[in-house]
PDB file of the backbone (N, CA, C, O) and the ligand in Angstrom, with CONECT records:
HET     ZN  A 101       1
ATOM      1  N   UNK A   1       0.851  -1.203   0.000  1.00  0.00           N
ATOM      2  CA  UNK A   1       0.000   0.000   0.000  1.00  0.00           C
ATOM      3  C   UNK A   1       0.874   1.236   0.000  1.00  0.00           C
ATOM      4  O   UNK A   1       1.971   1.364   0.544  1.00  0.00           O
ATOM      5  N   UNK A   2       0.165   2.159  -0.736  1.00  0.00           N
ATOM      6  CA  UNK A   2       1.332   3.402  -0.871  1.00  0.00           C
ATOM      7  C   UNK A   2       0.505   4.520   0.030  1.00  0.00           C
ATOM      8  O   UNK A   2       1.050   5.096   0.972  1.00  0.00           O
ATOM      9  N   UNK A   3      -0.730   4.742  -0.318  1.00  0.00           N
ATOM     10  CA  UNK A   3      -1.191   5.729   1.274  1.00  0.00           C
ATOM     11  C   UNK A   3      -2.195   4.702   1.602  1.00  0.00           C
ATOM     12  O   UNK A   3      -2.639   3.845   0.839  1.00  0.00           O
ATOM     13  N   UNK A   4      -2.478   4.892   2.768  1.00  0.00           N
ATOM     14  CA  UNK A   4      -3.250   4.658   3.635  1.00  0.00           C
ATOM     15  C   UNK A   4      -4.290   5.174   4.568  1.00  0.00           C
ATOM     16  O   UNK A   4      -3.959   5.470   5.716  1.00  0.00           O
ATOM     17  N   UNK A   5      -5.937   5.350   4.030  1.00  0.00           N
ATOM     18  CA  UNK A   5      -6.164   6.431   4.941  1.00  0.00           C
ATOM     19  C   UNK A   5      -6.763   5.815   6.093  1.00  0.00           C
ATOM     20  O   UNK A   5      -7.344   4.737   5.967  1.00  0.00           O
ATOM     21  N   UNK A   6      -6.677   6.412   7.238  1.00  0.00           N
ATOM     22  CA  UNK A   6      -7.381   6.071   8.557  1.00  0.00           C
ATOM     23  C   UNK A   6      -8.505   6.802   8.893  1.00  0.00           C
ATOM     24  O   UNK A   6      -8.578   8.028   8.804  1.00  0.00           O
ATOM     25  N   UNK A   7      -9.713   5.787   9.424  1.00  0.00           N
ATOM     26  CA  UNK A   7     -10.505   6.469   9.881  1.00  0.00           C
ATOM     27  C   UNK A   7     -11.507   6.637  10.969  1.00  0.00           C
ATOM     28  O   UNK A   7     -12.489   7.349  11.181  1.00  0.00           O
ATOM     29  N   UNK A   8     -10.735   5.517  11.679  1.00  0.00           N
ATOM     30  CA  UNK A   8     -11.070   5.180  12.928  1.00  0.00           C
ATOM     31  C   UNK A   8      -9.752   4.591  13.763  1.00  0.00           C
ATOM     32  O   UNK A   8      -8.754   4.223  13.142  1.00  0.00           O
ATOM     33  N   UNK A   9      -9.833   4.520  15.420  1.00  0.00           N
ATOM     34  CA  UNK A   9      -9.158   4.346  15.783  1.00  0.00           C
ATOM     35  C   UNK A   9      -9.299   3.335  17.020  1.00  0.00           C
ATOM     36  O   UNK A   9     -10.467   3.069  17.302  1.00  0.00           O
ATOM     37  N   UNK A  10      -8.291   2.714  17.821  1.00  0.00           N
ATOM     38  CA  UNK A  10      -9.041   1.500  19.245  1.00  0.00           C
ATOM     39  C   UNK A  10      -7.498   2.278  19.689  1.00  0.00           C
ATOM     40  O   UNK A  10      -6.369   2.431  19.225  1.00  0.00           O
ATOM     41  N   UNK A  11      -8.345   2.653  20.965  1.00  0.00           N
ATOM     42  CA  UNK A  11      -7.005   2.519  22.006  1.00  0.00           C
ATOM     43  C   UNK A  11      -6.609   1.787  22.552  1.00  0.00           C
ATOM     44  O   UNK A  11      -7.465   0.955  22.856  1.00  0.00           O
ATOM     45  N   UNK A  12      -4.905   1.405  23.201  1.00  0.00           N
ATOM     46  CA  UNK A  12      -4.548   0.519  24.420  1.00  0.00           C
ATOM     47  C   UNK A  12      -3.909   1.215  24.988  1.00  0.00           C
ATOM     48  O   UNK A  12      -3.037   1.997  24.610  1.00  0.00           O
ATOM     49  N   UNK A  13      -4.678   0.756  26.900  1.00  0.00           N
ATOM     50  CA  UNK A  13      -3.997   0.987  27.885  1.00  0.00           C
ATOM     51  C   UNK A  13      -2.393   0.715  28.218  1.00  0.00           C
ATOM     52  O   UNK A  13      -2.162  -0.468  28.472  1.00  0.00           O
ATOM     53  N   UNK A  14      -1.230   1.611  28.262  1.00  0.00           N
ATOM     54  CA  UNK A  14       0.078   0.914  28.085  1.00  0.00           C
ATOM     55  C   UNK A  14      -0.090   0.193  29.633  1.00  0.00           C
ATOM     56  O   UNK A  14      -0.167  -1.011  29.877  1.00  0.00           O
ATOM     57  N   UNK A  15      -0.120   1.353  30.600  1.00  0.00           N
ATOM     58  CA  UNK A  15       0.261   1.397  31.731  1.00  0.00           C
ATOM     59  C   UNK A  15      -1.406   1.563  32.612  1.00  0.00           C
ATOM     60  O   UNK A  15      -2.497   1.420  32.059  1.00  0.00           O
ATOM     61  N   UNK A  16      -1.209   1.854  33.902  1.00  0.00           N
ATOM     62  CA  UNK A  16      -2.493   2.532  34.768  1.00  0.00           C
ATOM     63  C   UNK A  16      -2.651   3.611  34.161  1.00  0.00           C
ATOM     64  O   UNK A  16      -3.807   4.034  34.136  1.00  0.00           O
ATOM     65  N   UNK A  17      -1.425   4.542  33.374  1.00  0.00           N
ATOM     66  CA  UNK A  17      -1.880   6.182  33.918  1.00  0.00           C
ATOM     67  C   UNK A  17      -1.891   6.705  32.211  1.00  0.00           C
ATOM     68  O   UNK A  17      -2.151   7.869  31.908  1.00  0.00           O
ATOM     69  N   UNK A  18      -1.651   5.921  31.464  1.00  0.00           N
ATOM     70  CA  UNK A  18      -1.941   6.349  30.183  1.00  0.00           C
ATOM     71  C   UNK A  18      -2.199   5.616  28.713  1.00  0.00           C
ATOM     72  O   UNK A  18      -1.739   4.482  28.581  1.00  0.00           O
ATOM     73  N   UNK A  19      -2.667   6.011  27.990  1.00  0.00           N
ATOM     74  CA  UNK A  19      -3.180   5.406  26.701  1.00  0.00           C
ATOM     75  C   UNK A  19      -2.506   5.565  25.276  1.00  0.00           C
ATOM     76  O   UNK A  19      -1.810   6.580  25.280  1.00  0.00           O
ATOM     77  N   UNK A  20      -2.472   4.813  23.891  1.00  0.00           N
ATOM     78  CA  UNK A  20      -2.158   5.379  22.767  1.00  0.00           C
ATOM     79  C   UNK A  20      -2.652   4.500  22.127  1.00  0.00           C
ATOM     80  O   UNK A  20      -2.988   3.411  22.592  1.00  0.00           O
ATOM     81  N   UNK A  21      -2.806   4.979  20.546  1.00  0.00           N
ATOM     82  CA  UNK A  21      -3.840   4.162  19.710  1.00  0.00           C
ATOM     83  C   UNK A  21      -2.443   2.859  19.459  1.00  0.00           C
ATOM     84  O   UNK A  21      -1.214   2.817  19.399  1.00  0.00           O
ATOM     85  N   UNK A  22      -3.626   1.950  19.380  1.00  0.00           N
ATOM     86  CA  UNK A  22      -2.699   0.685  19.531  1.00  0.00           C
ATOM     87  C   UNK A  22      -3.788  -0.023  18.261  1.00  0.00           C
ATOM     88  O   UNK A  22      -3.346  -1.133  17.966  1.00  0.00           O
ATOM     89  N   UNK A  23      -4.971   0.295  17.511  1.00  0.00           N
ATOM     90  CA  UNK A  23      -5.203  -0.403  16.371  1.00  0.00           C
ATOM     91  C   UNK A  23      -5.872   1.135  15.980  1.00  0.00           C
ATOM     92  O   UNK A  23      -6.373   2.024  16.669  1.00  0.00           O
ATOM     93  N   UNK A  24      -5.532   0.926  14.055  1.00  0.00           N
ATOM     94  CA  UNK A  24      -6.541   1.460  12.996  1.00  0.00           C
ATOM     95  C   UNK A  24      -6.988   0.912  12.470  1.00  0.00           C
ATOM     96  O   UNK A  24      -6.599  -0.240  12.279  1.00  0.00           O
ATOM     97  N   UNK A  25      -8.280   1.502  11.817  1.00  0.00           N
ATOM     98  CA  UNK A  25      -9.305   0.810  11.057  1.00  0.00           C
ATOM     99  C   UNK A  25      -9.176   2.100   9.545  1.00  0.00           C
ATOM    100  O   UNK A  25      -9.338   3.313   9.412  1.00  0.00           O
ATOM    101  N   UNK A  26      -8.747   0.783   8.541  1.00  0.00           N
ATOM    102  CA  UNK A  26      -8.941   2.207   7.389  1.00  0.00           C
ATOM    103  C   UNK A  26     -10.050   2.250   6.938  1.00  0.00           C
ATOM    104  O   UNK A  26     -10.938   1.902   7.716  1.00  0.00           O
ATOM    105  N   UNK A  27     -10.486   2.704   5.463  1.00  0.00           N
ATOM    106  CA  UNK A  27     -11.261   3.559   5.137  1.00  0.00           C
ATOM    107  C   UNK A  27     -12.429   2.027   4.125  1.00  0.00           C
ATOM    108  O   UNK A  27     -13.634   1.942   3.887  1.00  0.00           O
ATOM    109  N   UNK A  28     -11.468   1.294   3.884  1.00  0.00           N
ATOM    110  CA  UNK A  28     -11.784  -0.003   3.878  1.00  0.00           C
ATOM    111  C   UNK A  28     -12.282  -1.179   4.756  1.00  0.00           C
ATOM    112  O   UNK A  28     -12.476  -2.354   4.445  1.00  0.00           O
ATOM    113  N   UNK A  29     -12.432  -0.557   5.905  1.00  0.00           N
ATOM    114  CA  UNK A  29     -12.694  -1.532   7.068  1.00  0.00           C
ATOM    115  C   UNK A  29     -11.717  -2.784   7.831  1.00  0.00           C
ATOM    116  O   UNK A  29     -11.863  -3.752   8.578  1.00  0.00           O
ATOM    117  N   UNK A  30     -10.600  -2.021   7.063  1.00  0.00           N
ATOM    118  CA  UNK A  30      -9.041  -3.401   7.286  1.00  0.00           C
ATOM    119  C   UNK A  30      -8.776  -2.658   8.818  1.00  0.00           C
ATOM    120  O   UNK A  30      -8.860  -1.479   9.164  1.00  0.00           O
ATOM    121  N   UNK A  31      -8.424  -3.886   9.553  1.00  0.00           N
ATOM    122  CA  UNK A  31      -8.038  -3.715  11.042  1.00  0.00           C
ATOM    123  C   UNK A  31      -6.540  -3.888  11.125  1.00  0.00           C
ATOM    124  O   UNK A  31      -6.180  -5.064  11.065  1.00  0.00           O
ATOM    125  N   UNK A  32      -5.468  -2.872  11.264  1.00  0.00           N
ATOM    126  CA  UNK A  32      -4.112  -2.798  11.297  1.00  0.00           C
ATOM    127  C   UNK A  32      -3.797  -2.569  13.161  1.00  0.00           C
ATOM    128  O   UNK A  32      -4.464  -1.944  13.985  1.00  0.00           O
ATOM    129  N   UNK A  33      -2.798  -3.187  13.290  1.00  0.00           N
ATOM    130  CA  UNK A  33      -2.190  -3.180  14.911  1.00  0.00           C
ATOM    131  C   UNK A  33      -1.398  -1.791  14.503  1.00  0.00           C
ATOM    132  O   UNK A  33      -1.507  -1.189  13.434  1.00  0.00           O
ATOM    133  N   UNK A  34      -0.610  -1.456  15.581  1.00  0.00           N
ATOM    134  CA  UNK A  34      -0.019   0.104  15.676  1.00  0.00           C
ATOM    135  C   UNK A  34       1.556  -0.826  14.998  1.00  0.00           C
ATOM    136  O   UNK A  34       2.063  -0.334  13.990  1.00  0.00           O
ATOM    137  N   UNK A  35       2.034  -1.757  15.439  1.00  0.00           N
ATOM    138  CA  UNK A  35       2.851  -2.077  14.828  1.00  0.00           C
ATOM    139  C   UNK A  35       2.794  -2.585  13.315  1.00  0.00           C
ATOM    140  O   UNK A  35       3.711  -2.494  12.499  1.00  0.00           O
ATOM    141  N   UNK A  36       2.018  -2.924  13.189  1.00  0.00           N
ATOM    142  CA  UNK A  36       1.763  -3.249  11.589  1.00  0.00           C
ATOM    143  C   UNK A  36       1.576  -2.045  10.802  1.00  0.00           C
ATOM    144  O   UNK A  36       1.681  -2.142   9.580  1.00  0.00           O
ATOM    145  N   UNK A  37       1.295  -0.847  11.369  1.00  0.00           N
ATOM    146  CA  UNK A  37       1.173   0.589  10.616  1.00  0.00           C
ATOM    147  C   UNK A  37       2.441   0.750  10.879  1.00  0.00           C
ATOM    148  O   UNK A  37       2.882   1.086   9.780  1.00  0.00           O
ATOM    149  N   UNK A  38       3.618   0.727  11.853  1.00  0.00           N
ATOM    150  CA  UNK A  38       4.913   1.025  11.930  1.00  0.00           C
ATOM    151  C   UNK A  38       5.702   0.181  10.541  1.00  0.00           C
ATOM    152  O   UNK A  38       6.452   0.599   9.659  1.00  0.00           O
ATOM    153  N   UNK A  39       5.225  -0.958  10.789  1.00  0.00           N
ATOM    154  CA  UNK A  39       6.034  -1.819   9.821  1.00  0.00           C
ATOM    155  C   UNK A  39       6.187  -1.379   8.525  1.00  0.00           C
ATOM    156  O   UNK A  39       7.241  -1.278   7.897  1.00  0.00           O
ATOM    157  N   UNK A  40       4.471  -0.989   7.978  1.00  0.00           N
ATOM    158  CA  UNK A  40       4.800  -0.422   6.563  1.00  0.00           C
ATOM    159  C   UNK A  40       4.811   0.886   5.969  1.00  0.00           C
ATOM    160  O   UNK A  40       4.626   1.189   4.791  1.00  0.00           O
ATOM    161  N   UNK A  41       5.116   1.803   7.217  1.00  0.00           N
ATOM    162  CA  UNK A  41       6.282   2.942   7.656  1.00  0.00           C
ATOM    163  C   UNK A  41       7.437   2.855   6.994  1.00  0.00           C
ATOM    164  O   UNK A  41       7.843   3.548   6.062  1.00  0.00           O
ATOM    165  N   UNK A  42       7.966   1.899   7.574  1.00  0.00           N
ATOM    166  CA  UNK A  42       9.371   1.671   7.583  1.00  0.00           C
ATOM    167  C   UNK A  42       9.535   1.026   6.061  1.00  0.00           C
ATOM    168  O   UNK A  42      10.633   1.342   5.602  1.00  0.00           O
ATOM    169  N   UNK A  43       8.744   0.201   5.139  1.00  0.00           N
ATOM    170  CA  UNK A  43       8.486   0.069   3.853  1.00  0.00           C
ATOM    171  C   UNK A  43       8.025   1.183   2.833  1.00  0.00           C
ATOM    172  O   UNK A  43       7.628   0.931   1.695  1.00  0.00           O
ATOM    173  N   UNK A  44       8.127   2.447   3.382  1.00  0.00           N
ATOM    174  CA  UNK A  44       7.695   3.221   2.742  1.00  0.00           C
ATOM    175  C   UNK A  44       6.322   3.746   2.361  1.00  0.00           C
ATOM    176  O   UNK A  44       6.066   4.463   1.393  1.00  0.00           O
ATOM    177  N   UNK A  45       5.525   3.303   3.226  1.00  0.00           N
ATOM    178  CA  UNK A  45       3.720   3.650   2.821  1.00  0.00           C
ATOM    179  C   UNK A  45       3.875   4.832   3.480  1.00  0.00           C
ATOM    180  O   UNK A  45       4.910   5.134   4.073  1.00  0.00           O
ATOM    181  N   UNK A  46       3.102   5.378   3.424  1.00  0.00           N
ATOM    182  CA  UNK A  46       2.088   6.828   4.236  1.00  0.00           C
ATOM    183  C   UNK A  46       1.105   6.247   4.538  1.00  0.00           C
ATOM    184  O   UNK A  46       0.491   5.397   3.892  1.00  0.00           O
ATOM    185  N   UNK A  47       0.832   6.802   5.849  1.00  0.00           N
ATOM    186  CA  UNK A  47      -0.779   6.941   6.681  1.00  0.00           C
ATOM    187  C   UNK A  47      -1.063   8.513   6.692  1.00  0.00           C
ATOM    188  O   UNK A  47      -0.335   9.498   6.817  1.00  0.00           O
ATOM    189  N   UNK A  48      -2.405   8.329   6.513  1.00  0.00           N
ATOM    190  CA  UNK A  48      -3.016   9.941   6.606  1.00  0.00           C
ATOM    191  C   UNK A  48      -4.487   9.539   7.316  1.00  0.00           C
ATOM    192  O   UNK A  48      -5.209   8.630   6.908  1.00  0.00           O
ATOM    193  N   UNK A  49      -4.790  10.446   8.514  1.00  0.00           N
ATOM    194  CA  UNK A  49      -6.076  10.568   9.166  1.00  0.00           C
ATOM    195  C   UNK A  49      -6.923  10.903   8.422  1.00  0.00           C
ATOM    196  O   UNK A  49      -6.501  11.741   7.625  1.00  0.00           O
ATOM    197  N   UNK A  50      -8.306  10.560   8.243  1.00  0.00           N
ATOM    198  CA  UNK A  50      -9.378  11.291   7.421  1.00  0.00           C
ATOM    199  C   UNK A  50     -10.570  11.756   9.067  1.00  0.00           C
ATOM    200  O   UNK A  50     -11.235  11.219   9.954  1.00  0.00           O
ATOM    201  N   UNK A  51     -10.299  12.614   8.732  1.00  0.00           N
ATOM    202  CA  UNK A  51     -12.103  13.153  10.233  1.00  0.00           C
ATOM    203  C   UNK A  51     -13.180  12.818   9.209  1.00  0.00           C
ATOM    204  O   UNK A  51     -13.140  12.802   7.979  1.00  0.00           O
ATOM    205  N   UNK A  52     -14.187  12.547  10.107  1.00  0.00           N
ATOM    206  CA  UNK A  52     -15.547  12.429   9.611  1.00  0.00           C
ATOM    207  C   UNK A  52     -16.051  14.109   8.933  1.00  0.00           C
ATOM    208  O   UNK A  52     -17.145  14.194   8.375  1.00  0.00           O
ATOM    209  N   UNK A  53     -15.243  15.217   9.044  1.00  0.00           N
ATOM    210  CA  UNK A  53     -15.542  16.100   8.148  1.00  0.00           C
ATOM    211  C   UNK A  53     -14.574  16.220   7.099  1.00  0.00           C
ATOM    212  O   UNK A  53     -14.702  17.282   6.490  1.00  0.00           O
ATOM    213  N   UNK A  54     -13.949  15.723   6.819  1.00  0.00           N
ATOM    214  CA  UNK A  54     -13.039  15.449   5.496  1.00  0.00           C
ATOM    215  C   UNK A  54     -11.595  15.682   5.540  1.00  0.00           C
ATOM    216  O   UNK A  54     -10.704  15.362   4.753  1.00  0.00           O
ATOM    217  N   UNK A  55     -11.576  16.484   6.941  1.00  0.00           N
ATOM    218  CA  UNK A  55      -9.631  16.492   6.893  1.00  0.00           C
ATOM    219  C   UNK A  55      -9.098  16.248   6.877  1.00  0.00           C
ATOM    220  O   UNK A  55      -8.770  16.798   7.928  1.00  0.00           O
ATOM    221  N   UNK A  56      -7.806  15.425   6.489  1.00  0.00           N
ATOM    222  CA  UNK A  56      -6.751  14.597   6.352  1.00  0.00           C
ATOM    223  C   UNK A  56      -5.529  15.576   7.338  1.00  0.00           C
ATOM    224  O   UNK A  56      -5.413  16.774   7.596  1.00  0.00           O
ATOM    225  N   UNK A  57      -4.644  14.151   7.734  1.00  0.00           N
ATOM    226  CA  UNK A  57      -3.570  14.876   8.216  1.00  0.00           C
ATOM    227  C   UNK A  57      -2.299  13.638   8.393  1.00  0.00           C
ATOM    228  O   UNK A  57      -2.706  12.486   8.542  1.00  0.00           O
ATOM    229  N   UNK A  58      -1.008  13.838   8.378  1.00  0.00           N
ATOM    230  CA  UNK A  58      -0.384  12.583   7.732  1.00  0.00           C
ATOM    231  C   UNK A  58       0.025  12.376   9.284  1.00  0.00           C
ATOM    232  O   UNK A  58       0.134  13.193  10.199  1.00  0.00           O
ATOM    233  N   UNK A  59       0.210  10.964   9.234  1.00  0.00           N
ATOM    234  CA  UNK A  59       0.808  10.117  10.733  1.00  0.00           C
ATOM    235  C   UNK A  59       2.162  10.132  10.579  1.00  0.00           C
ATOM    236  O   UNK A  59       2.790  10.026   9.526  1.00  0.00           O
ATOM    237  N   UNK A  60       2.534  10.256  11.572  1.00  0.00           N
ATOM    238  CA  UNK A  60       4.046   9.722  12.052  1.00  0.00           C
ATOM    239  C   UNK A  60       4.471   9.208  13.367  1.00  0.00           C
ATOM    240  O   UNK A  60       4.121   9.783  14.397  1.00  0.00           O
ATOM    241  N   UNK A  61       5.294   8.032  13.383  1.00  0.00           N
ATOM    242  CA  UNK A  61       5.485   7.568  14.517  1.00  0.00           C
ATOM    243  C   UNK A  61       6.621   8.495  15.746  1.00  0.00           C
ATOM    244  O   UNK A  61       7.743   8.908  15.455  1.00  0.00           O
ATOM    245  N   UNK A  62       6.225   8.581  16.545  1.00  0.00           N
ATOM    246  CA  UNK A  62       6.692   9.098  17.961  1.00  0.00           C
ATOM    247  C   UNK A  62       7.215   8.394  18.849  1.00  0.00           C
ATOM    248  O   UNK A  62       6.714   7.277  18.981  1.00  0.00           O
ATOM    249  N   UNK A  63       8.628   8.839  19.963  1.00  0.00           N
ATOM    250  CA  UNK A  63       8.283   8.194  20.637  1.00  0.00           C
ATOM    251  C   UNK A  63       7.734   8.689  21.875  1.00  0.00           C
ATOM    252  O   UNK A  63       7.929   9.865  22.183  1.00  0.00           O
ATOM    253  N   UNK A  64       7.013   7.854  22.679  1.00  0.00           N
ATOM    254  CA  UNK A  64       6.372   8.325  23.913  1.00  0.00           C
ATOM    255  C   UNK A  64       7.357   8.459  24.889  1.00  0.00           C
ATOM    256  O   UNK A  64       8.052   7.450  24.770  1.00  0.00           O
ATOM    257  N   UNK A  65       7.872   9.264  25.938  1.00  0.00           N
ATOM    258  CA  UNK A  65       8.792   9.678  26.822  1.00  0.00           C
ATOM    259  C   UNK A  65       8.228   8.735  28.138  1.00  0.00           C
ATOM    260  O   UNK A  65       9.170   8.471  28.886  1.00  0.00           O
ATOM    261  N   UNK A  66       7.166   8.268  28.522  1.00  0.00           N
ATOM    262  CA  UNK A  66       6.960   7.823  29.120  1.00  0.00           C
ATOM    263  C   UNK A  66       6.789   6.592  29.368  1.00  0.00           C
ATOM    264  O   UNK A  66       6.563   6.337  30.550  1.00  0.00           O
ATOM    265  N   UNK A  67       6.830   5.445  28.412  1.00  0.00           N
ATOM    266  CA  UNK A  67       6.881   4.202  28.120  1.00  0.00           C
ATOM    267  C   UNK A  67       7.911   3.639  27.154  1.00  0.00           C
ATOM    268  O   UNK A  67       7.999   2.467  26.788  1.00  0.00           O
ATOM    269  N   UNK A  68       8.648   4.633  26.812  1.00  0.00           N
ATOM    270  CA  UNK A  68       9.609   4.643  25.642  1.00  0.00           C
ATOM    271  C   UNK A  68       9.036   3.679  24.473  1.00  0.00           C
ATOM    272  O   UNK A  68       9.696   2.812  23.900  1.00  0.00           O
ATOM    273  N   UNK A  69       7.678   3.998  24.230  1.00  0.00           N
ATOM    274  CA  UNK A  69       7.407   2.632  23.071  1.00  0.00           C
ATOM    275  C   UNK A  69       7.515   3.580  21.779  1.00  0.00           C
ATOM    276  O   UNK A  69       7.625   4.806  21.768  1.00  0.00           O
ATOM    277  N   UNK A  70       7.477   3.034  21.113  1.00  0.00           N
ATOM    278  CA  UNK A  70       6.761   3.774  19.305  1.00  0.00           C
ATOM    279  C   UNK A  70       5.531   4.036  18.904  1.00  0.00           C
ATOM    280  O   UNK A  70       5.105   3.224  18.083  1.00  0.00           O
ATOM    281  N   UNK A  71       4.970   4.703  19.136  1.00  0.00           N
ATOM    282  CA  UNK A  71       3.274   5.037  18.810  1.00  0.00           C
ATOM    283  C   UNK A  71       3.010   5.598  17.490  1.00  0.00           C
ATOM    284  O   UNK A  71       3.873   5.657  16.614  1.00  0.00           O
ATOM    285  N   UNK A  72       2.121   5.903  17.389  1.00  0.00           N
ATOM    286  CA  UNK A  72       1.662   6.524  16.661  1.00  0.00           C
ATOM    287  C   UNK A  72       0.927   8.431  16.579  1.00  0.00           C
ATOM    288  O   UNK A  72       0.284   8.736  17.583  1.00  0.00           O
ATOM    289  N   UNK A  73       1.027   9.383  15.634  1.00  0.00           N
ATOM    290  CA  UNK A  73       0.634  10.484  16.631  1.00  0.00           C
ATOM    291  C   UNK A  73       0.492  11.240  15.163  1.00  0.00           C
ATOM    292  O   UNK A  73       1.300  10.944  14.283  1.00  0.00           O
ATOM    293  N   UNK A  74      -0.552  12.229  14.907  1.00  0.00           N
ATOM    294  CA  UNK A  74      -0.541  13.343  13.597  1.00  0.00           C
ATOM    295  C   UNK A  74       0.130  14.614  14.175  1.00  0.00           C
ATOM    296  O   UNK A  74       0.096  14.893  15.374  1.00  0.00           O
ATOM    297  N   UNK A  75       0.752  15.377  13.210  1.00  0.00           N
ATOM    298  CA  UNK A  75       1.141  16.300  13.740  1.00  0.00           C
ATOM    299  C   UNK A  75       0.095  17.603  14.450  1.00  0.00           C
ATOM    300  O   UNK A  75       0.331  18.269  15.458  1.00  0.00           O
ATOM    301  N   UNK A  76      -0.813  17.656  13.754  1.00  0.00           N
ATOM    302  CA  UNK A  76      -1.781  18.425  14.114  1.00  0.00           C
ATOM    303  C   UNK A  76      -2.049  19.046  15.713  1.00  0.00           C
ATOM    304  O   UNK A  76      -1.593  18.302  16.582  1.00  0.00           O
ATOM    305  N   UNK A  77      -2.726  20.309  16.225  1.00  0.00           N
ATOM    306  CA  UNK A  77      -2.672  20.498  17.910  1.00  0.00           C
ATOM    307  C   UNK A  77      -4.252  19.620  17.800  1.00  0.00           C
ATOM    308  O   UNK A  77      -5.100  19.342  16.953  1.00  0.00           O
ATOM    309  N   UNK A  78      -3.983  19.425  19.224  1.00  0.00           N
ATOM    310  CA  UNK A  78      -5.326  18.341  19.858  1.00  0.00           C
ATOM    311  C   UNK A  78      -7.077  18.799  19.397  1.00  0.00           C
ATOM    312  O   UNK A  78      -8.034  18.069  19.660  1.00  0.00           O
ATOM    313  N   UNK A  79      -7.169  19.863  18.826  1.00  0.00           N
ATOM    314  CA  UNK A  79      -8.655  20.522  19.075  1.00  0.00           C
ATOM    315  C   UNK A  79      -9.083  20.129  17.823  1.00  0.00           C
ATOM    316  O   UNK A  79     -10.279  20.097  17.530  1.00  0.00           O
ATOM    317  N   UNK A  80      -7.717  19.664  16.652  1.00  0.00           N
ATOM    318  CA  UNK A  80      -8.312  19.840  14.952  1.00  0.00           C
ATOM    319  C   UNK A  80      -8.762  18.257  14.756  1.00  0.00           C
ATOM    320  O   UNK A  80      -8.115  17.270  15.107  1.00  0.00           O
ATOM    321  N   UNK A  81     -10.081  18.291  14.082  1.00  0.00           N
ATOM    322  CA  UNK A  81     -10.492  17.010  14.292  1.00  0.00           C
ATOM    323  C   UNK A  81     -10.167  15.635  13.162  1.00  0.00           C
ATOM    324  O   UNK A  81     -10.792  14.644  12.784  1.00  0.00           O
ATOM    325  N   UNK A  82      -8.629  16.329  12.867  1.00  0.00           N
ATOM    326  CA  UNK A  82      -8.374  15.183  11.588  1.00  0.00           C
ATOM    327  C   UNK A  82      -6.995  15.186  12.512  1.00  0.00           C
ATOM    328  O   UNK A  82      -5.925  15.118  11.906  1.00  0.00           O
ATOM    329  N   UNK A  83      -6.989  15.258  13.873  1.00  0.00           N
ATOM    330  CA  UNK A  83      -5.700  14.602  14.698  1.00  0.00           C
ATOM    331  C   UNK A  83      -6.205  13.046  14.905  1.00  0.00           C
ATOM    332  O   UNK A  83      -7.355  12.653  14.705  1.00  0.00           O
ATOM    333  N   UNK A  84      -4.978  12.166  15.395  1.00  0.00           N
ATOM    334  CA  UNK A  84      -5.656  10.942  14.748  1.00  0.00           C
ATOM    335  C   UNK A  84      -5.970  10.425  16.514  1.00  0.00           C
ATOM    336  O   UNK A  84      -6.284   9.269  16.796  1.00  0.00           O
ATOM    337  N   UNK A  85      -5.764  11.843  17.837  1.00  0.00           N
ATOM    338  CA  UNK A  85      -6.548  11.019  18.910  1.00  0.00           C
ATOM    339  C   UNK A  85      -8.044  11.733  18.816  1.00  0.00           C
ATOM    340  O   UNK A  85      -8.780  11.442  19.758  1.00  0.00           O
ATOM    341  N   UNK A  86      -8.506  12.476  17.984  1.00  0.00           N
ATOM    342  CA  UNK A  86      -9.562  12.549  17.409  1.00  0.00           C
ATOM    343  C   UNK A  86     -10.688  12.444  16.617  1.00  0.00           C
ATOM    344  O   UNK A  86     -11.715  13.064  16.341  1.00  0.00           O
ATOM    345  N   UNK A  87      -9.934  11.127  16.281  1.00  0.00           N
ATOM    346  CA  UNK A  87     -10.568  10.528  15.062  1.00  0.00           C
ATOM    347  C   UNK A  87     -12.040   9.211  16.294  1.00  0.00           C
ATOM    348  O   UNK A  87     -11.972   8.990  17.503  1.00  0.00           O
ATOM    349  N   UNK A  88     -12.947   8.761  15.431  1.00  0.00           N
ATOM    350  CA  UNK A  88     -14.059   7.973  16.202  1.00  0.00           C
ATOM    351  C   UNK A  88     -13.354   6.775  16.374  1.00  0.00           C
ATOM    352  O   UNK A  88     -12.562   6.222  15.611  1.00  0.00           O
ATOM    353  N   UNK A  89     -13.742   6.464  17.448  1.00  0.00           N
ATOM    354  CA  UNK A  89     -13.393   5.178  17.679  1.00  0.00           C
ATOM    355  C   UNK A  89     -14.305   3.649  17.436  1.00  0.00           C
ATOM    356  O   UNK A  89     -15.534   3.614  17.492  1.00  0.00           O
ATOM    357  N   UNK A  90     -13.421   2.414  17.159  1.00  0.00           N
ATOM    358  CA  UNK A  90     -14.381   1.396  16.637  1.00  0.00           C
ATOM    359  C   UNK A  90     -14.344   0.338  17.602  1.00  0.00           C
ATOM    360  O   UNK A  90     -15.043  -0.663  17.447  1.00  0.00           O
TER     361      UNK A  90
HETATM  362 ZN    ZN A 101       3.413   5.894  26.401  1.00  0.00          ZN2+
END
């Protein structure tokens, strides 16, 4: 796959005290783990958020300072609704 759009999201609990999307659902209804969106990262695909009002915004992996894992995260600030912890959840 060369883009990928997302348009839903499932969170996982890492820890007690915090969360990160740990599955997407694209636009196709395909269920990807957060590592399986890393994987074909690293193969060269793009992910891009779609909001239920049409905005797109491209993913990139992060790392979290607090669990030191690899997540997932849009660049976007928190309020715009094509950030991808704003996207609906499935
Ligand atoms: Zn974390």
């Amino acid at each position: 796959m060369a883009t990928a759009i997302i348009a839903r999201r499932r969170m996982k609990y890492v820890t007690g005290t915090h969360s990160h999307v740990g599955w997407v659902q694209l636009l196709d209804g395909t269920v990807l783990t957060q590592e399986k969106v890393l994987d074909y990262m690293r193969k060269g695909s793009e992910f891009r958020t779609r909001a239920p009002n049409g905005q797109e915004a491209r993913v990139a992996p992060y790392r979290c300072r607090t669990c030191l894992e690899t997540f997932l995260r849009t660049d976007s600030v928190p309020p715009k609704a094509d950030n991808l912890d704003a996207l609906p959840l499935f």
